[in-house]
C-alpha positions as CSV (number, residue, x, y, z in Angstrom):
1,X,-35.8,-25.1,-3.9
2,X,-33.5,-28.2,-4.2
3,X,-31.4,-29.2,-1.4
4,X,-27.7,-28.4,-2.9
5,X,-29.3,-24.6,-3.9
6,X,-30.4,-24.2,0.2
7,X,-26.9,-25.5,0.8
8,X,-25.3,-23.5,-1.3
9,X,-27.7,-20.6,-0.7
10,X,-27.8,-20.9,3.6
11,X,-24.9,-22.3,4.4
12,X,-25.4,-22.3,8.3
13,X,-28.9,-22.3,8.5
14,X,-28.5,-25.6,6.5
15,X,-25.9,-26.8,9.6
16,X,-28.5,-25.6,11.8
17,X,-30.9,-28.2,10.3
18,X,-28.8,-30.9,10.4
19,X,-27.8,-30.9,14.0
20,X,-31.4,-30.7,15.0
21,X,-32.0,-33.5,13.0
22,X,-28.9,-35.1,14.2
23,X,-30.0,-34.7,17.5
24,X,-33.7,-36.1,17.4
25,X,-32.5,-39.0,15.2
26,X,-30.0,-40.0,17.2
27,X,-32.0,-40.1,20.6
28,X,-32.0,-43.8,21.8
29,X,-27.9,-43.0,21.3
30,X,-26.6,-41.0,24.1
31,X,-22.9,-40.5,23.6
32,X,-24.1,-39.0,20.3
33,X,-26.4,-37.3,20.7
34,X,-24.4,-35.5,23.9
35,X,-22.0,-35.0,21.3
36,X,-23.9,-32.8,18.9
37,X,-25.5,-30.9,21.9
38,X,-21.6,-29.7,22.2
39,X,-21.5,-29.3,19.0
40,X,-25.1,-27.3,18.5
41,X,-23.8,-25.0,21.3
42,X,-20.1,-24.7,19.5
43,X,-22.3,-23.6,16.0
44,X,-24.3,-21.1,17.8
45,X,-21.2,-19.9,19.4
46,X,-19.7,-19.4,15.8
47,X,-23.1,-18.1,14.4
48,X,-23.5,-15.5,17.4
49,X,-19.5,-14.4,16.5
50,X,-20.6,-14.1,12.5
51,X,-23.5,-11.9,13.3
52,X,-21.4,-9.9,15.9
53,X,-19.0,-9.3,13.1
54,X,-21.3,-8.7,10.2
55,X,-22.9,-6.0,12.4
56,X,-19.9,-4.3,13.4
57,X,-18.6,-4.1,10.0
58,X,-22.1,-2.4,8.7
């Protein structure tokens, strides 16, 4: 599957990814990577309200 089609396709999942990504690759730098550790909590945070949502409205 192409990268924009998962993009397009799994749109958090893909976010997901990245911040894991983000966070390994940007190890040796600390102030960003404790910057997308608040901002991997802040996505779960939004994923956990989209699921809550989703299940209520089922």
């Amino acid at each position: 599957m192409p990268d924009e089609e998962y993009k397009k396709l799994h749109p958090i999942l893909n976010e997901v990814t990245q911040t894991y990504v983000g966070l390994y690759t940007n190890r040796p730098n600390e102030k960003n990577r404790e910057k997308l550790i608040k901002l991997e909590a802040l996505l779960h945070e939004k994923l956990e309200q989209l699921e809550k949502a989703r299940n209520e409205a089922e």
